[in-house]
TIKOLBA-238324 format. One record per residue (C-alpha): residue in three letters; x, y, z. Coordinates in nm, 3 decimals, decimal comma, padded with zeros to 5 digits. Layout:
<sites>
SITE ala X Y Z
...
</sites>
This chain:
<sites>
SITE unk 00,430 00,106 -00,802
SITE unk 00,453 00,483 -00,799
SITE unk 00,343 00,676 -00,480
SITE unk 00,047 00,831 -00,614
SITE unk -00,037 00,551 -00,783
SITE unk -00,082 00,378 -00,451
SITE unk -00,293 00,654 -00,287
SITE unk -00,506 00,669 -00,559
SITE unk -00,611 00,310 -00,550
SITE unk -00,631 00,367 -00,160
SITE unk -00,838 00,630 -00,180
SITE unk -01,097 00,398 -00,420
SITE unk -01,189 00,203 -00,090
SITE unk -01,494 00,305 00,007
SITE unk -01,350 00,284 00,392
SITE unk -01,062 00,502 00,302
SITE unk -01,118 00,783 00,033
SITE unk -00,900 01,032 00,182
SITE unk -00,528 01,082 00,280
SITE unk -00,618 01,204 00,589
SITE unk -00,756 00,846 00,588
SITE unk -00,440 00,729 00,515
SITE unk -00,219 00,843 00,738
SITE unk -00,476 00,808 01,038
SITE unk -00,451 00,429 00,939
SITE unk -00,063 00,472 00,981
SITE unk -00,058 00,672 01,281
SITE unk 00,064 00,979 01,162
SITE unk 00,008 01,351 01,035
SITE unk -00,167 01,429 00,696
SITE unk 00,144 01,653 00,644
SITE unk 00,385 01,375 00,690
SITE unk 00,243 01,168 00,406
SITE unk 00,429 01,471 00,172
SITE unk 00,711 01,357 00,303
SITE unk 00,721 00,987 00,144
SITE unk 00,924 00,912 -00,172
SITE unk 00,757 00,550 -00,097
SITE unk 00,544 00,385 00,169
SITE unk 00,765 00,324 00,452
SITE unk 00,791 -00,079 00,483
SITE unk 00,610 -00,046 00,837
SITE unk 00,266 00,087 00,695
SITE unk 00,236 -00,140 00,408
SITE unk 00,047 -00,413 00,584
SITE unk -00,216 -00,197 00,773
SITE unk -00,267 -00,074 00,438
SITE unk -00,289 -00,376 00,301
SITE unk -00,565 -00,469 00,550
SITE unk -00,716 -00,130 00,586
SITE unk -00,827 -00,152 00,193
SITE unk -00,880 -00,508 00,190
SITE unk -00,617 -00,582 -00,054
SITE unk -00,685 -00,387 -00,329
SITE unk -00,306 -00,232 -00,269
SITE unk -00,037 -00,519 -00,128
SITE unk 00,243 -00,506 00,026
SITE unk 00,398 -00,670 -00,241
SITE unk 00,300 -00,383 -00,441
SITE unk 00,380 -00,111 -00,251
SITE unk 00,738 -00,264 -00,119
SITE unk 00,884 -00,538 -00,341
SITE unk 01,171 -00,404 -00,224
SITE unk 01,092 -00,564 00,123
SITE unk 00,850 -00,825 00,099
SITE unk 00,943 -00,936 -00,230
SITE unk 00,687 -01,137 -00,521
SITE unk 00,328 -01,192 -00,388
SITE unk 00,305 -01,546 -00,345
SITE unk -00,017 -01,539 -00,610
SITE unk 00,257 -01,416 -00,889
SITE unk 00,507 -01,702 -00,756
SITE unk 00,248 -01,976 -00,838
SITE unk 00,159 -01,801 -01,188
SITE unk 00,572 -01,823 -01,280
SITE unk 00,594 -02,194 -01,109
SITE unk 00,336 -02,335 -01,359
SITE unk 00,498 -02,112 -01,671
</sites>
């Protein structure tokens, strides 16, 4: 999923809204989020929690945490 993609959903949650949000969730600066081509693999599950899991991990990283286990089951019973 693209970046802004992600923050956009983020900033749907009603706890979240911002980017400011964001990155006070991931321990860092507002500026820093510029910085991202992706979230960085270390963030994705406070994320994850922080907006209740209307963005995975899965989503945001495939790369590292590979198929969500809800999409394994849904190929398993094709």
């Amino acid at each position: 999923m693209h970046l802004n993609k992600i923050f956009e959903r983020l900033k749907a949650h009603p706890d979240i809204k911002t980017k400011r949000k964001v990155a006070e969730i991931c321990g860092i600066s507002p500026p820093a989020l510029s910085y991202w081509k992706r979230v960085p693999s270390e963030h994705c599950i406070d994320l994850e929690v922080a907006s209740e899991g209307a963005v995975t991990r899965y989503e945001m990283r495939p790369d590292v945490f590979g198929v969500s286990p809800d999409r394994r089951k849904d190929n398993s019973a094709a």
